[in-house]
C-alpha positions as CSV (number, residue, x, y, z in Angstrom):
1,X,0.0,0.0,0.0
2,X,1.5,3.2,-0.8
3,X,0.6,6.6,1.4
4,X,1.4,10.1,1.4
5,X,3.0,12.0,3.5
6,X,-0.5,14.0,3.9
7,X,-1.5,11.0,5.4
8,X,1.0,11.2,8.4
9,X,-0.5,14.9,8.7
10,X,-4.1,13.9,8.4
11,X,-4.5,10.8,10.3
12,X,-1.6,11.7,13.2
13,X,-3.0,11.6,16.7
14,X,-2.7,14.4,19.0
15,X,0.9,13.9,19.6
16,X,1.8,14.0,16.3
17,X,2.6,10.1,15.4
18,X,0.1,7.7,13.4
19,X,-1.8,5.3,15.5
20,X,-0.8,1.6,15.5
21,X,-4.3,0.6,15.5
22,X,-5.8,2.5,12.7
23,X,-2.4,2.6,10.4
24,X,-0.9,0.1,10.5
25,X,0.8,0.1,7.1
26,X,3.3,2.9,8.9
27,X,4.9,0.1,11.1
28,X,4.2,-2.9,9.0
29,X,8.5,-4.9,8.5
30,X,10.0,-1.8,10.8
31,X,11.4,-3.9,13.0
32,X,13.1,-5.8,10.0
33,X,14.2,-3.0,8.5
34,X,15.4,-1.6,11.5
35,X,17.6,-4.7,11.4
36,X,18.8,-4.8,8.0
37,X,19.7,-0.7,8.0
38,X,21.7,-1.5,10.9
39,X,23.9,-4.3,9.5
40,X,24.1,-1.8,6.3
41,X,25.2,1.3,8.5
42,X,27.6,-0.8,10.6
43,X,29.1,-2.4,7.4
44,X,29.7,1.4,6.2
45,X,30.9,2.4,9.6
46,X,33.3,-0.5,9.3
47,X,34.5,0.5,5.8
48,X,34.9,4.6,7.0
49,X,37.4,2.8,10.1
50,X,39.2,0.8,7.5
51,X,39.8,4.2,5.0
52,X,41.1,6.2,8.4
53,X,43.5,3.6,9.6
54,X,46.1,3.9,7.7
55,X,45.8,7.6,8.5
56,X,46.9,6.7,12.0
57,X,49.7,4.7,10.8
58,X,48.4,1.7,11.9
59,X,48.1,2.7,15.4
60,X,44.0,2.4,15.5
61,X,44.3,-1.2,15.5
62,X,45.0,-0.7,19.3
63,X,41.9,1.5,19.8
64,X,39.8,0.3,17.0
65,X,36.5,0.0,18.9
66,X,37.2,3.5,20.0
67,X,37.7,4.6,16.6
68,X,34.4,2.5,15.3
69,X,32.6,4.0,18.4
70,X,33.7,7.5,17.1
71,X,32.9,7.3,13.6
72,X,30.0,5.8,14.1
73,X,28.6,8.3,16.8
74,X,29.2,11.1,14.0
75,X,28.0,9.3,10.9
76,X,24.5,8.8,13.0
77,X,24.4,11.9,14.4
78,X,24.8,13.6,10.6
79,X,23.1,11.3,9.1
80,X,20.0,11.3,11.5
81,X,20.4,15.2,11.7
82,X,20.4,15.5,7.8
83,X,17.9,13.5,6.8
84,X,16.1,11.8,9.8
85,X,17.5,8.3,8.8
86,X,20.6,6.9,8.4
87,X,21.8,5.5,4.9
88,X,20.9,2.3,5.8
89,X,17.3,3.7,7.1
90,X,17.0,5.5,3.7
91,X,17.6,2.5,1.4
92,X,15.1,0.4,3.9
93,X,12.7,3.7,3.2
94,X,12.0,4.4,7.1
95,X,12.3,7.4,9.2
96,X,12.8,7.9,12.7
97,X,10.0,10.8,14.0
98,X,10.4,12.8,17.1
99,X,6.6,12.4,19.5
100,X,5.6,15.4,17.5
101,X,5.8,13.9,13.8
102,X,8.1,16.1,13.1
103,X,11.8,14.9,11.7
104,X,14.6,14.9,14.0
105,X,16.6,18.2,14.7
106,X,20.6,17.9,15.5
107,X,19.3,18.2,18.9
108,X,17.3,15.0,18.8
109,X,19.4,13.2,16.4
110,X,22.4,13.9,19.2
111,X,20.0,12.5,21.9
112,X,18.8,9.1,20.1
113,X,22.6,8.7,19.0
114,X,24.0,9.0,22.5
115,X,21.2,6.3,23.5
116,X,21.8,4.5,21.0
117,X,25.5,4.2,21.6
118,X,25.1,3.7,25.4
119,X,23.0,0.6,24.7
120,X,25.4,-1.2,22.5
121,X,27.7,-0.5,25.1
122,X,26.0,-2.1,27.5
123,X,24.4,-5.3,26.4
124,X,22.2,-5.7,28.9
125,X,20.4,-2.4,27.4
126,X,20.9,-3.7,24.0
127,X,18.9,-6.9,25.0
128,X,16.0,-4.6,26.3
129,X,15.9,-2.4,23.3
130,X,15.8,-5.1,21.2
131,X,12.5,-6.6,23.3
132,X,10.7,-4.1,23.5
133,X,11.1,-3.1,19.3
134,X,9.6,-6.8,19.0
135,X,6.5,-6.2,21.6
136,X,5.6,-2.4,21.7
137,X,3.2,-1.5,19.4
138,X,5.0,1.0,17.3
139,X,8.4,-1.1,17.1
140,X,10.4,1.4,19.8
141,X,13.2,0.2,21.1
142,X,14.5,1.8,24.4
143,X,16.3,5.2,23.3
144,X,12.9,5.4,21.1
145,X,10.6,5.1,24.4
146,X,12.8,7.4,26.3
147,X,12.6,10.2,23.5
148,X,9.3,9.8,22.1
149,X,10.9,8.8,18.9
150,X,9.7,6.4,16.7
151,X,10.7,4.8,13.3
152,X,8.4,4.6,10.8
153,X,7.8,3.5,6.9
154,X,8.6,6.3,5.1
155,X,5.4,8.3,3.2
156,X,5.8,8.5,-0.6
């Protein structure tokens, strides 16, 4: 089914997001995709680390997650802050929405990063994240429910 993005505008509840219940076809394979722009984006991430190693003279191999830690907190911070998605979200065709509807600001792409990257640093938090995007009813996972953020299928 394809939709507009007038129909994120005209169905939104008061808070700005669609409902679950009534359209569904905004959250329909997001946690999927979710999944698969993820192993995309860490893939790229992993490439970007590769390019910039040798520009250390080798000496990243010591640090390396550090450096993939890094590059990866500022490719999904200007990636999210550009464009609400990251590459991987774009070719997957989902956003991530702040409460409001609206797409994220640097602000809130900053916040949902540093969330993000405290969770897959602690994998206790990754665990819970990952739960609750496979039983909440919009496909949140935790740096989502603390934010009000939530990823969606992206209207036409």
């Amino acid at each position: 089914m394809v939709f507009q993005q007038s129909d994120l505008e005209m169905y939104a509840e008061p808070q700005g997001l669609p409902d679950p219940d009534y359209q569904p076809e905004f959250y329909a394979g997001v946690p999927l995709k979710r999944l698969l722009a993820w192993l995309l984006d860490t893939g790229l991430i992993l490439v970007l680390c590769l390019l910039i190693l040798p520009f250390t003279a080798f000496t990243g191999l010591f640090f390396f997650p550090a450096l993939m830690l890094v590059v990866g907190f500022v490719y999904r911070w200007a990636t999210l802050t550009l464009g609400s998605a990251t590459w991987g979200m774009r070719l997957f065709a989902i956003d991530l929405r702040q409460a409001d509807g609206a797409r994220l600001d640097g602000a809130g792409a900053f916040w949902h990063t540093l969330g993000y990257s405290l969770s897959m640093a602690l994998p206790v938090l990754q665990l819970l994240s990952i739960a609750l995007m496979l039983t909440s009813s919009r496909g949140q996972g935790l740096s989502d429910h603390m934010l009000g953020t939530v990823a969606i299928n992206r209207p036409a």
